[in-house]
MDTraj code that builds the backbone (N, CA, C; nanometers):
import mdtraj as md
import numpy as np

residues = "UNK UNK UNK UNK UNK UNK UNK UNK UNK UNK UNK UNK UNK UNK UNK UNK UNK UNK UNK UNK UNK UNK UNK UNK UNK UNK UNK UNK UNK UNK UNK UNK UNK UNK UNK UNK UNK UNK UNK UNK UNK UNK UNK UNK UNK UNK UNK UNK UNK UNK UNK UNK UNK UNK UNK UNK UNK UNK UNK UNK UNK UNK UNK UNK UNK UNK UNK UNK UNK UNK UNK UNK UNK UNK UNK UNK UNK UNK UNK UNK UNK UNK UNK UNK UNK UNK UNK UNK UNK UNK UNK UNK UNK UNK UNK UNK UNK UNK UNK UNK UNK UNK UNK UNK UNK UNK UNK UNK UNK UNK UNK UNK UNK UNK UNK UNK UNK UNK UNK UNK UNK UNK UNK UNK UNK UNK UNK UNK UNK UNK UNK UNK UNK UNK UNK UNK UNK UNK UNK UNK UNK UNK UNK UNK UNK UNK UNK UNK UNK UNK UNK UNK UNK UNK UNK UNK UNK UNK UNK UNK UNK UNK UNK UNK UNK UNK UNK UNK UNK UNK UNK UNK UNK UNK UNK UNK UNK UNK UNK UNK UNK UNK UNK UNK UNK UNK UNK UNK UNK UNK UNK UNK UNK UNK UNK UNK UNK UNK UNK".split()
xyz = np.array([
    [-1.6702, -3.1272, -2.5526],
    [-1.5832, -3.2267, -2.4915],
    [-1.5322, -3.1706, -2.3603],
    [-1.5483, -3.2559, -2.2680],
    [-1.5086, -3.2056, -2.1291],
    [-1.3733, -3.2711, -2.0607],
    [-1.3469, -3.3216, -2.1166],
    [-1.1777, -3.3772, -2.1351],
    [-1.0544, -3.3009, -2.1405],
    [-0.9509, -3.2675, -2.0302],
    [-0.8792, -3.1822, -2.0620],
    [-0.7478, -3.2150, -2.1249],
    [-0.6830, -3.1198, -2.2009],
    [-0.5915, -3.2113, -2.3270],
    [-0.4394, -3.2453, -2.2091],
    [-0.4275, -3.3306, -2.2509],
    [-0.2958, -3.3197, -2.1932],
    [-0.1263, -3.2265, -2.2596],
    [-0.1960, -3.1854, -2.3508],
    [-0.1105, -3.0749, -2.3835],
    [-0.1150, -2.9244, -2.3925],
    [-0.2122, -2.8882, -2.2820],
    [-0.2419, -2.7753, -2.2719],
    [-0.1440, -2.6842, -2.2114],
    [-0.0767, -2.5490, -2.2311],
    [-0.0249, -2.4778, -2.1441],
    [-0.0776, -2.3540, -2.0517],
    [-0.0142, -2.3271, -1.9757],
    [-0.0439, -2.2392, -1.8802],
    [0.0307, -2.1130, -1.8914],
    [-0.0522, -2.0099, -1.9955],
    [0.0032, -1.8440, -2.0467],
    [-0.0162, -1.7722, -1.9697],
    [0.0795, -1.6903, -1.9209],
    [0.0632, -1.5538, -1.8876],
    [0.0580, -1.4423, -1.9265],
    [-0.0697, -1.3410, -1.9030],
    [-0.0718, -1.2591, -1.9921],
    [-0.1483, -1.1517, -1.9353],
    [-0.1668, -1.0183, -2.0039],
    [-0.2132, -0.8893, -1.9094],
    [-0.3084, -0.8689, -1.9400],
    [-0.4308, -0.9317, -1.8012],
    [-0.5579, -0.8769, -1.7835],
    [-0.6289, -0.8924, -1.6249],
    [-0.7076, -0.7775, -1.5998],
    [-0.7021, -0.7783, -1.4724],
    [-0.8011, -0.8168, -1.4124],
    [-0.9107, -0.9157, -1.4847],
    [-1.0201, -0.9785, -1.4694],
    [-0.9834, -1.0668, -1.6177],
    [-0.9601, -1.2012, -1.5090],
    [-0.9179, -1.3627, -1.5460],
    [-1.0510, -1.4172, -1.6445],
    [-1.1953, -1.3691, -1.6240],
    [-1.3024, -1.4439, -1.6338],
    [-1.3848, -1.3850, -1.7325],
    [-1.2674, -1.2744, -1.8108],
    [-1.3543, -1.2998, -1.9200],
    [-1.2360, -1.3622, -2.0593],
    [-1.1466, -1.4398, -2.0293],
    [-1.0906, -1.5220, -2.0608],
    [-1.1800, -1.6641, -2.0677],
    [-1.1623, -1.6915, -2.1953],
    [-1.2963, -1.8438, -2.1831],
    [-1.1952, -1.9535, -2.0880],
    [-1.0695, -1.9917, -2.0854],
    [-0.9741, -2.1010, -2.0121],
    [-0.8583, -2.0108, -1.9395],
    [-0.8810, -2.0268, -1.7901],
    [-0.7938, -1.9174, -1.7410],
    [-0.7209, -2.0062, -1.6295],
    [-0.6215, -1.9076, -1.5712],
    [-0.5491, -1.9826, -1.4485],
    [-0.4874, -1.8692, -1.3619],
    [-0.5453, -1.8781, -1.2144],
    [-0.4611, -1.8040, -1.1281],
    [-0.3835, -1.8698, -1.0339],
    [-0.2657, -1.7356, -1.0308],
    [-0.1899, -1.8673, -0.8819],
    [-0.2179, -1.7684, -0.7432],
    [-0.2356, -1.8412, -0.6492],
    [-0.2355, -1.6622, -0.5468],
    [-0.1239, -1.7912, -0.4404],
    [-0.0774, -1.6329, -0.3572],
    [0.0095, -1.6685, -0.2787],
    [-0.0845, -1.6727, -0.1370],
    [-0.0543, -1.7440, -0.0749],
    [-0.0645, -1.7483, 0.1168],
    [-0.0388, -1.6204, 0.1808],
    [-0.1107, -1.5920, 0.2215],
    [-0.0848, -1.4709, 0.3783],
    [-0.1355, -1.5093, 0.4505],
    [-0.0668, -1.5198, 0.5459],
    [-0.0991, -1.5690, 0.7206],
    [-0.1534, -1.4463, 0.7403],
    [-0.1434, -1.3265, 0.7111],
    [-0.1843, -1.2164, 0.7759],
    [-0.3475, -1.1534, 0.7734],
    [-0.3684, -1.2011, 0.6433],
    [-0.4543, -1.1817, 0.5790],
    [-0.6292, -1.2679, 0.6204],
    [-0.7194, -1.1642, 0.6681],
    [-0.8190, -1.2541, 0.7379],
    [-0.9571, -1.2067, 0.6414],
    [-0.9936, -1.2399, 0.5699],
    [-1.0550, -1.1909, 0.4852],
    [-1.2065, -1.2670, 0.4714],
    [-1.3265, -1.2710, 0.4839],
    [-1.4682, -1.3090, 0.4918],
    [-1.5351, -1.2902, 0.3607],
    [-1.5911, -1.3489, 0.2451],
    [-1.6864, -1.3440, 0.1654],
    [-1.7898, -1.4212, 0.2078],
    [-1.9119, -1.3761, 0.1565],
    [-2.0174, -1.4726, 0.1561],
    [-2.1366, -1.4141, 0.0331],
    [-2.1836, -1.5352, -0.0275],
    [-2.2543, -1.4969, -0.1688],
    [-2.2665, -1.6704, -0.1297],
    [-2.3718, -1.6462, -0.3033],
    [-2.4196, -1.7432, -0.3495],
    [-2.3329, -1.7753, -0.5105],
    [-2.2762, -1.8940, -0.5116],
    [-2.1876, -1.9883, -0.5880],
    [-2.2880, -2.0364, -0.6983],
    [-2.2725, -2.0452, -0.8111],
    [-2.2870, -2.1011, -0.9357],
    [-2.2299, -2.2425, -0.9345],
    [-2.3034, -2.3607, -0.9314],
    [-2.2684, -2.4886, -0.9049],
    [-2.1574, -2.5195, -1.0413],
    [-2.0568, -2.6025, -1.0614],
    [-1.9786, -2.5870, -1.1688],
    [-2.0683, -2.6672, -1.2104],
    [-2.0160, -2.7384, -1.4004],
    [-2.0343, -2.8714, -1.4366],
    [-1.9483, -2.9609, -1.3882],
    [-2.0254, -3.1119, -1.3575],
    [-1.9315, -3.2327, -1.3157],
    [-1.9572, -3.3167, -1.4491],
    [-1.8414, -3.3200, -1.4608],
    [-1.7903, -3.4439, -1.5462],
    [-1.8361, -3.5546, -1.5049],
    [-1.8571, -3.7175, -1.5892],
    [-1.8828, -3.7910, -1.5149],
    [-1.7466, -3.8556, -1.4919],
    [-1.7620, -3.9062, -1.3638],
    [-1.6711, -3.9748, -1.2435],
    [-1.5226, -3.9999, -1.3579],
    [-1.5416, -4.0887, -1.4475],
    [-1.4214, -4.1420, -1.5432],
    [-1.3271, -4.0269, -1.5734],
    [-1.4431, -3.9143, -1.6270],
    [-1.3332, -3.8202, -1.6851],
    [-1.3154, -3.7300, -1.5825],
    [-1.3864, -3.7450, -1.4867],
    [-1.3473, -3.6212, -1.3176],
    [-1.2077, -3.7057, -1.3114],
    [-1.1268, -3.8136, -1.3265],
    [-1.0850, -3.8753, -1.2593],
    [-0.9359, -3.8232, -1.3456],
    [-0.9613, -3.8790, -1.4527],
    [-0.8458, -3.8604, -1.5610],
    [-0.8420, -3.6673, -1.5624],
    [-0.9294, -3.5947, -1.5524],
    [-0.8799, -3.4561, -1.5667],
    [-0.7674, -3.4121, -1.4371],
    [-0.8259, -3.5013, -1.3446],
    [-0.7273, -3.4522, -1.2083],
    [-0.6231, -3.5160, -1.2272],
    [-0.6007, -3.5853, -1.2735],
    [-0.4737, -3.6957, -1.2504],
    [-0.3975, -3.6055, -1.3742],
    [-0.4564, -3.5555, -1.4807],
    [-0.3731, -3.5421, -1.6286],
    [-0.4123, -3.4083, -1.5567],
    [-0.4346, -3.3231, -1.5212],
    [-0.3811, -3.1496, -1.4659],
    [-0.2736, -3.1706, -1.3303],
    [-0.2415, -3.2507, -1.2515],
    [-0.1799, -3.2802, -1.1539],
    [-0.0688, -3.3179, -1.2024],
    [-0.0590, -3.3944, -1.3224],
    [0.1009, -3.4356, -1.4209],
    [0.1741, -3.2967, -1.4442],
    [0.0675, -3.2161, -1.5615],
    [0.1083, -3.1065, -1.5869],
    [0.1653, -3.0119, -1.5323],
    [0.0904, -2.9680, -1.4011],
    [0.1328, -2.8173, -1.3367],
    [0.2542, -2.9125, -1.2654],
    [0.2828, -3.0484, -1.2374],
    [0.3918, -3.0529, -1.1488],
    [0.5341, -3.0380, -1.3104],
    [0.5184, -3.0052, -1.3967],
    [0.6212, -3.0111, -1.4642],
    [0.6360, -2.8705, -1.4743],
    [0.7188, -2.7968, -1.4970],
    [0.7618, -2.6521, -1.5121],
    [0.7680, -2.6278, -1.6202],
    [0.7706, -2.7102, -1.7341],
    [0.7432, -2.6555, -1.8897],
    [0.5767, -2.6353, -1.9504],
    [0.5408, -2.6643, -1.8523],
    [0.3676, -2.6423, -1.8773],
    [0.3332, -2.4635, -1.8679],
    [0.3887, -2.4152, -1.8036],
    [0.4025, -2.2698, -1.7411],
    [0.4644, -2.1960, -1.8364],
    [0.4767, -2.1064, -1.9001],
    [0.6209, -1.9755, -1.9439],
    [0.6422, -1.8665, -1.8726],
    [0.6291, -1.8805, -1.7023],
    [0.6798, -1.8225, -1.6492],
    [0.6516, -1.9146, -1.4921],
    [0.7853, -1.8382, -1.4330],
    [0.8105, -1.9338, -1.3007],
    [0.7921, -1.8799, -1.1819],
    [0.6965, -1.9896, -1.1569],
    [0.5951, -1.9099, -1.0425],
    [0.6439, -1.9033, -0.9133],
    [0.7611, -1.9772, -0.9041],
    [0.8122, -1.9882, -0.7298],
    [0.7413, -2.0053, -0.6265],
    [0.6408, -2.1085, -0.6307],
    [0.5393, -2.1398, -0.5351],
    [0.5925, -2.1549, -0.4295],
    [0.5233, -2.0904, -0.2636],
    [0.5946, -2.1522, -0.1990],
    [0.4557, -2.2714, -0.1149],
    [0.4921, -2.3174, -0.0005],
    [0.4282, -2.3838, 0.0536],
    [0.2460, -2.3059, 0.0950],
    [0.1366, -2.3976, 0.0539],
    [0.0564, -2.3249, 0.1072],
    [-0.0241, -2.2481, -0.0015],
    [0.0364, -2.2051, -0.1033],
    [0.0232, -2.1411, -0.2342],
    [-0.0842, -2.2242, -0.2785],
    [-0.1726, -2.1408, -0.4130],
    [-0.2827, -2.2227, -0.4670],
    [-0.2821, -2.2117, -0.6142],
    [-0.3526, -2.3189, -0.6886],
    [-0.3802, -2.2910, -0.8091],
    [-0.5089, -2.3054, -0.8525],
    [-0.5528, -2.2181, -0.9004],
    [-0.7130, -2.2599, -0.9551],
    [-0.6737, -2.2636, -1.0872],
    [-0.7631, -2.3861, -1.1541],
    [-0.7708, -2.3772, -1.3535],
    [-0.9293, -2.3754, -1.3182],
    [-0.9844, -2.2489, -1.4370],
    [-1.1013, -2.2930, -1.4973],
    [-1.1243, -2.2943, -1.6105],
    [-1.2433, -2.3978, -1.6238],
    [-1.2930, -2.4293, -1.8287],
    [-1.3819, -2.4037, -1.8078],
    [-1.4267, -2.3213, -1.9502],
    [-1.5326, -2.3231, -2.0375],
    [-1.6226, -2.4308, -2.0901],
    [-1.6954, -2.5212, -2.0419],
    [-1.7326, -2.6318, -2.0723],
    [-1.7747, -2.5764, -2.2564],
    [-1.9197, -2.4508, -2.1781],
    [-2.0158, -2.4416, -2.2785],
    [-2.1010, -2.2984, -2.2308],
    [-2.1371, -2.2037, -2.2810],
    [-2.1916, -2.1122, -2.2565],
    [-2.2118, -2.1286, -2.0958],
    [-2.3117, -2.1696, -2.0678],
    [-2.3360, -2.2085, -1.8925],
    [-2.2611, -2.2988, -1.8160],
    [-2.1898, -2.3655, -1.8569],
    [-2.1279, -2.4923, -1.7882],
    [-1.9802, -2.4529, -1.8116],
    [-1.9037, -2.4436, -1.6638],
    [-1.7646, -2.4727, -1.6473],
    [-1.6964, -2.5852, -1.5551],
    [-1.6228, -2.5972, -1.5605],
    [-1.5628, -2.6774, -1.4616],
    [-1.4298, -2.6092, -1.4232],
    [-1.4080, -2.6157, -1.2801],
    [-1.2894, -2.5489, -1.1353],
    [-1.2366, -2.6838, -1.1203],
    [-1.0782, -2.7006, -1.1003],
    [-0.9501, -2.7573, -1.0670],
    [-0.8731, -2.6876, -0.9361],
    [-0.8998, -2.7087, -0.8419],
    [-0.7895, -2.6930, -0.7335],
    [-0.6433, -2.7177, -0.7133],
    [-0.5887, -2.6069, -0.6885],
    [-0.4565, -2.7459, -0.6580],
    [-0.3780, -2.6510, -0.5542],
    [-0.2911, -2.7044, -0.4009],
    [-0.2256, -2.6632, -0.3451],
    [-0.0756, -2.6733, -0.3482],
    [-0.0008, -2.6033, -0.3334],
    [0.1547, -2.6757, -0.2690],
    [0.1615, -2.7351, -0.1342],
    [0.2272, -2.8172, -0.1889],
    [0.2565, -2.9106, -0.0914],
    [0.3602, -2.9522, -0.0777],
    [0.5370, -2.9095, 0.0285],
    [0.6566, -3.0029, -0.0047],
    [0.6580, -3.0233, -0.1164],
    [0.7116, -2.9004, -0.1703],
    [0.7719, -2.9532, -0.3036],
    [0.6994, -2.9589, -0.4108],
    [0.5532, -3.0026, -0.4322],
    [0.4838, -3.0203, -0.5330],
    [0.3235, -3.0353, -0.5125],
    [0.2490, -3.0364, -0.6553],
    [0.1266, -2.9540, -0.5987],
    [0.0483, -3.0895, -0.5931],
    [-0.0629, -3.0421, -0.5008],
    [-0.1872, -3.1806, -0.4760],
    [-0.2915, -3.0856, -0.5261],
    [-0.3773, -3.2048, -0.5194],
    [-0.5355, -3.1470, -0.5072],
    [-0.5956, -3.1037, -0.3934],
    [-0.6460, -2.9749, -0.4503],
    [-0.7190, -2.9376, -0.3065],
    [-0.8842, -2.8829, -0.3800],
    [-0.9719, -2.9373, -0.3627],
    [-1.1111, -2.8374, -0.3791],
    [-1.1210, -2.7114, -0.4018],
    [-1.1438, -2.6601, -0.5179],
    [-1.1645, -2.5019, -0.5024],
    [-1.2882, -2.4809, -0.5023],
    [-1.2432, -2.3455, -0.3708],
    [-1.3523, -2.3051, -0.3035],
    [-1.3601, -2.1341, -0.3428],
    [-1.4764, -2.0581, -0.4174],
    [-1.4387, -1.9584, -0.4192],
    [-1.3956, -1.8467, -0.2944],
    [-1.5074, -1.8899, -0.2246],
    [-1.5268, -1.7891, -0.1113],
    [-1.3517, -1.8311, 0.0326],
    [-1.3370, -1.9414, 0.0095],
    [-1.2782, -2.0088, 0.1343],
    [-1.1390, -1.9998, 0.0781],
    [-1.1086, -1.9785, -0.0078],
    [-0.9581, -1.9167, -0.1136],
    [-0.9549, -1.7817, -0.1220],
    [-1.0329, -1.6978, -0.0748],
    [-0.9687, -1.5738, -0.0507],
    [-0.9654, -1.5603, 0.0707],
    [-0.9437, -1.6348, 0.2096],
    [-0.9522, -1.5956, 0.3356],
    [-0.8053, -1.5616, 0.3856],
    [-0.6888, -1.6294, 0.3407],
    [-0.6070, -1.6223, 0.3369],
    [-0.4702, -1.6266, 0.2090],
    [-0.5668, -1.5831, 0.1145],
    [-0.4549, -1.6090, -0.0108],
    [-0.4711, -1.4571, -0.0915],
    [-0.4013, -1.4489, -0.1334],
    [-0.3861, -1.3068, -0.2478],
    [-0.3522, -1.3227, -0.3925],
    [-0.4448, -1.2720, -0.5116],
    [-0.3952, -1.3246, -0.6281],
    [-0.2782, -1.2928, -0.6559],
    [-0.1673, -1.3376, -0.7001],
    [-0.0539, -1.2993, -0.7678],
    [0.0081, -1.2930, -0.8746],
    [-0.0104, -1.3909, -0.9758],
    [-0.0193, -1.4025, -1.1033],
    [-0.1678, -1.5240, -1.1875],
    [-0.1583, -1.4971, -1.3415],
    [-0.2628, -1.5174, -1.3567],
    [-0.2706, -1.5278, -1.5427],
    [-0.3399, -1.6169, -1.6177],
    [-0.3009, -1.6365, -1.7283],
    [-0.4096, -1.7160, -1.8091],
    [-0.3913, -1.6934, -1.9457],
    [-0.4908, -1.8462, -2.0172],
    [-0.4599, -1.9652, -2.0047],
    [-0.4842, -2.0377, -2.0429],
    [-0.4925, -2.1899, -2.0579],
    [-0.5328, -2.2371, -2.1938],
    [-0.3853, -2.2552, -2.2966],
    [-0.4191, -2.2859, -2.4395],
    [-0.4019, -2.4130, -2.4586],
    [-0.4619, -2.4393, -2.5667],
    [-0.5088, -2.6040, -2.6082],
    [-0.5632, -2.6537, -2.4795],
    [-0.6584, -2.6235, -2.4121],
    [-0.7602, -2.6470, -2.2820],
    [-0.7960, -2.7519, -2.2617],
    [-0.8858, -2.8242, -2.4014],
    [-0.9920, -2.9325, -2.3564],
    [-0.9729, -2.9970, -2.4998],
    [-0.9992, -3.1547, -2.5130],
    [-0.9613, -3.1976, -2.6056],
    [-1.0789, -3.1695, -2.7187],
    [-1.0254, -3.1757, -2.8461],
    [-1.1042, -3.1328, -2.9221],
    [-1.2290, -3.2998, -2.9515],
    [-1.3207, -3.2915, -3.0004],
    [-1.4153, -3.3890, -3.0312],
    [-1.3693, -3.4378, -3.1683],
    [-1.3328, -3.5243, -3.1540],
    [-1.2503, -3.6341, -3.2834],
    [-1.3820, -3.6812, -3.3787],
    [-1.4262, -3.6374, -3.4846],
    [-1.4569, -3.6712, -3.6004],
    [-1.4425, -3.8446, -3.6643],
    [-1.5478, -3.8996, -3.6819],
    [-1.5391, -4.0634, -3.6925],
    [-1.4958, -4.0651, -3.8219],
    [-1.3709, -4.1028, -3.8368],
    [-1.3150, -4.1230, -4.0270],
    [-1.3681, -4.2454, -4.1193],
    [-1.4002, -4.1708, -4.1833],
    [-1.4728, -4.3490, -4.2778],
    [-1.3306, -4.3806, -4.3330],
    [-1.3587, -4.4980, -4.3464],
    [-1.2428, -4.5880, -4.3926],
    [-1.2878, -4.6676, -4.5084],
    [-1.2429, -4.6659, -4.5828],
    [-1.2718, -4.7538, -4.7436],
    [-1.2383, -4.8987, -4.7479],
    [-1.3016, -4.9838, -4.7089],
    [-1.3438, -5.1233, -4.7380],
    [-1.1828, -5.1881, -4.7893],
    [-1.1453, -5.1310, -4.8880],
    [-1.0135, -5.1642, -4.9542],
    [-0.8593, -5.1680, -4.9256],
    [-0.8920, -5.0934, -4.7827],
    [-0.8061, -5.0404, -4.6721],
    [-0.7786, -5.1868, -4.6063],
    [-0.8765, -5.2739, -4.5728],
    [-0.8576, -5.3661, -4.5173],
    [-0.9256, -5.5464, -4.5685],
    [-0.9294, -5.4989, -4.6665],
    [-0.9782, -5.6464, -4.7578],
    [-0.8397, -5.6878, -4.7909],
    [-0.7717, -5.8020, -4.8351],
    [-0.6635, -5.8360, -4.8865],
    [-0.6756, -5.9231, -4.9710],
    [-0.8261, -5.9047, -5.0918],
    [-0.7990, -5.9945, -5.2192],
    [-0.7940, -5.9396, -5.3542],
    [-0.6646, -5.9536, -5.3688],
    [-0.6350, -5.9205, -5.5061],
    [-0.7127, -5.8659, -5.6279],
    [-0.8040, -5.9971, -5.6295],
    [-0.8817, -5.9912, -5.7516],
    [-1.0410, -5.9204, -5.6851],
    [-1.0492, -5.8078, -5.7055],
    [-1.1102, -5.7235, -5.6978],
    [-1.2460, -5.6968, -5.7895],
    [-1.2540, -5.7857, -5.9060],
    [-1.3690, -5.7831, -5.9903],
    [-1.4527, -5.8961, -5.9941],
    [-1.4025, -5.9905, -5.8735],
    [-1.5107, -6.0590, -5.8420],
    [-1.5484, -6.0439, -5.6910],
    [-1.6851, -5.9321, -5.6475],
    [-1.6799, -5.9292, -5.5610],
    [-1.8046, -5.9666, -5.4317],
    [-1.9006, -6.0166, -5.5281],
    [-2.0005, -6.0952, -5.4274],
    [-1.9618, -6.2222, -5.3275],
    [-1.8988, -6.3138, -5.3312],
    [-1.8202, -6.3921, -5.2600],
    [-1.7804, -6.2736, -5.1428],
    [-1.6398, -6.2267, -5.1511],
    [-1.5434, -6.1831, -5.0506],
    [-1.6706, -6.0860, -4.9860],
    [-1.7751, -6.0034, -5.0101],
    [-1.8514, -5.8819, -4.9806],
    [-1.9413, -5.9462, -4.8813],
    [-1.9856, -6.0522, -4.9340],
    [-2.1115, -6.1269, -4.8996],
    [-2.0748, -6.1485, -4.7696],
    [-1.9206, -6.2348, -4.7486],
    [-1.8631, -6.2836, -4.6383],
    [-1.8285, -6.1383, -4.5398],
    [-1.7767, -6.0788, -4.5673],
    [-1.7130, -5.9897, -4.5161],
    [-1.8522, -5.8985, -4.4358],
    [-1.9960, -5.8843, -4.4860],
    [-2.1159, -5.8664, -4.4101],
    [-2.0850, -5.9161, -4.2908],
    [-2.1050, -6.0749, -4.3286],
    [-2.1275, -6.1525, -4.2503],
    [-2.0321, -6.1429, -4.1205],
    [-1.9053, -6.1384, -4.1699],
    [-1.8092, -6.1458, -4.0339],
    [-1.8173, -6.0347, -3.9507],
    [-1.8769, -5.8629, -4.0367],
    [-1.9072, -5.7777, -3.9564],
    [-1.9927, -5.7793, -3.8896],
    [-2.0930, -5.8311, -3.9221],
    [-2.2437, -5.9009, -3.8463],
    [-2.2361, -5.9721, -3.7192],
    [-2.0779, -6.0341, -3.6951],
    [-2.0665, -6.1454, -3.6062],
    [-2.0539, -6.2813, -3.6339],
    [-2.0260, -6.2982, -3.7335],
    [-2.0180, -6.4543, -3.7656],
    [-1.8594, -6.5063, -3.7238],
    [-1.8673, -6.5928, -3.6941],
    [-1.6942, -6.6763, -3.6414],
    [-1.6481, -6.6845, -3.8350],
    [-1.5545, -6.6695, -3.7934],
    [-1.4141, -6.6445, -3.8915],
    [-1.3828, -6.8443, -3.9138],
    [-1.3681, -6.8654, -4.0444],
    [-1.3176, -7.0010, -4.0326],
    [-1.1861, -7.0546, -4.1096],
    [-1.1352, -6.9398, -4.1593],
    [-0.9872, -6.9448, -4.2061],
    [-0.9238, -6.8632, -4.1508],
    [-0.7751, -6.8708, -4.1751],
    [-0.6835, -6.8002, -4.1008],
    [-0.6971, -6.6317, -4.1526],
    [-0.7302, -6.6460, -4.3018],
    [-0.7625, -6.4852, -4.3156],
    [-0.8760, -6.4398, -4.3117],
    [-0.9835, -6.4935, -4.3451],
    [-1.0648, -6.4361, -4.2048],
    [-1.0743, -6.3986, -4.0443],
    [-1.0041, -6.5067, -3.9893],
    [-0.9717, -6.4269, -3.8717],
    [-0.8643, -6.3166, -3.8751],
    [-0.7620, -6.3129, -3.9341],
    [-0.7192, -6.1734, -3.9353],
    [-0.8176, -6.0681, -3.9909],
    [-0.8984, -6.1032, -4.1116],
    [-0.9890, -5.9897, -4.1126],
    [-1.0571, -5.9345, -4.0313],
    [-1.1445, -6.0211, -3.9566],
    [-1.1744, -5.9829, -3.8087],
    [-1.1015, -5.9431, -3.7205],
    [-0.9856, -5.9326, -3.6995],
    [-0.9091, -5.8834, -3.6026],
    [-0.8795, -5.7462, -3.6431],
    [-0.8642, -5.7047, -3.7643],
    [-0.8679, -5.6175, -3.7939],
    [-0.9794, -5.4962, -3.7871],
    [-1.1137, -5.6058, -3.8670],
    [-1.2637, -5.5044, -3.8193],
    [-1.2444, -5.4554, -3.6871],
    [-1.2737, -5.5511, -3.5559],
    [-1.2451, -5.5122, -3.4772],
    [-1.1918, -5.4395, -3.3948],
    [-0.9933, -5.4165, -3.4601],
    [-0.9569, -5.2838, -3.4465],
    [-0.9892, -5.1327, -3.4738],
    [-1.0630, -5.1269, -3.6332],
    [-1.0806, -5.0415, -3.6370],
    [-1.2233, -4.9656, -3.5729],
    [-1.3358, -5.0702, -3.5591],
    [-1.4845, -5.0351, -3.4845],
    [-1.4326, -5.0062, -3.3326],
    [-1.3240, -5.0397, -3.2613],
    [-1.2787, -5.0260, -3.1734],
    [-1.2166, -4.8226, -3.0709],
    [-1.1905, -4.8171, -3.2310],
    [-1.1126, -4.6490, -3.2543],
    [-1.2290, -4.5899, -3.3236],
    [-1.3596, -4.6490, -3.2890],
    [-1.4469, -4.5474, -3.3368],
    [-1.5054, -4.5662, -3.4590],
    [-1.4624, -4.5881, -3.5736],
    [-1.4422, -4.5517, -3.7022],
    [-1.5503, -4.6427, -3.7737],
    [-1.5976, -4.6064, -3.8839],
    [-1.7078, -4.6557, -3.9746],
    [-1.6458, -4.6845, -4.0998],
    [-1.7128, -4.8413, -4.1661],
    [-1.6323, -4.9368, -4.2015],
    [-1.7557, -4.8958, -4.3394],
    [-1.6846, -4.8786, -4.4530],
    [-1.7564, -4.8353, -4.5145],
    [-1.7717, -4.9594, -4.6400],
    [-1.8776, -5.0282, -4.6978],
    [-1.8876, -5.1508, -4.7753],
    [-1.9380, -5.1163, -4.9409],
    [-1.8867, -5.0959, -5.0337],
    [-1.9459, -4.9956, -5.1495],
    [-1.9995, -5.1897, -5.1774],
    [-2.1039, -5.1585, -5.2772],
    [-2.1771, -5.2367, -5.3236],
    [-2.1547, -5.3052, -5.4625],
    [-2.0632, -5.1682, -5.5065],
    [-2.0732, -5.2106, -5.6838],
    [-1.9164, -5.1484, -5.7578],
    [-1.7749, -5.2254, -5.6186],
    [-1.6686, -5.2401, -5.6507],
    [-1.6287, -5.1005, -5.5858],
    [-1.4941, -5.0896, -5.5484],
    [-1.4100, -4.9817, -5.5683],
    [-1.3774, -4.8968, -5.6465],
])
top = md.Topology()
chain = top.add_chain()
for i, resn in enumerate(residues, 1):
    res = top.add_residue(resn, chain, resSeq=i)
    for name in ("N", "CA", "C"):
        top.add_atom(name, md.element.get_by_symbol(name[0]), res)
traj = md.Trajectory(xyz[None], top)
């Protein structure tokens, strides 16, 4: 899952190479003074597609602007940077930029080589509860959402209840709530489970 959780925090902790941490985060500070040149060849990250590129920036841009995301206080000043990286998958990560800006942080592209020209690492940490976990489809028991009583006669209500999962229009009022209901739950994923020979 390449989704980042929105309840992830940002730990600090003692190690002096970030990357062999599977979810890490550095902050480096700005030096004007500092004129510094790399050049190499870059490991392309993984891209998310567009939807979740979109929601990871927006839901890491919530986070680092709150100060309880952090357990320690970084006193950014203007100019300052943040890189997050994930662990997608053995070969595949994905890089998060982010600058100060007045007050609070934006997005900025991280660049490996073009972030050390003028910045210095300064602090530096994991990143727990990282990426959302892959949610498991729950079967749900038929009985969960049938509402007839009499339960030992069940070719009628079963027969129908195919049918309305199949797509058929609903022609009583509790059938259409039954359907409104299927619907909710095929909606959240979930598999609608039909036993054959009663509960």
């Amino acid at each position: 899952m390449c989704k980042v959780s929105n309840k992830l925090k940002l730990c600090s902790c003692k190690t002096d190479d970030p990357t062999k941490l599977k979810h890490y985060w550095v902050f480096s500070r700005f030096d004007a003074d500092k004129e510094e040149s790399s050049i190499g060849t870059m490991l392309m990250p993984y891209t998310p597609e567009e939807s979740v590129h979109q929601y990871n920036q927006e839901t890491l841009l919530s986070l680092i602007n709150n100060p309880s995301t952090f357990d320690v206080d970084l006193k950014p000043l203007d100019k300052d940077r943040l890189h997050l990286h994930f662990t997608v998958s053995n070969h595949e990560y994905m890089d998060y930029g982010f600058e100060y800006n007045q007050g609070a942080w934006v997005i900025d592209a991280y660049s490996p080589f073009e972030w050390e020209n003028h910045h210095s690492q300064d602090q530096l940490g994991k990143i727990v509860q990282a990426l959302e976990e892959k949610q498991p489809k729950r079967l749900i028991k038929l009985k969960k959402i049938i509402p007839f009583p009499a339960i030992s006669v069940l070719e009628g209500p079963e027969k129908r209840l195919h049918e309305l999962i199949g797509g058929a229009e609903p022609t009583t009022d509790s059938e259409r709530l039954m359907k409104q209901q299927i619907e909710e739950i095929l909606k959240k994923g979930n598999i609608i489970d039909i036993p054959s020979s009663g509960f």
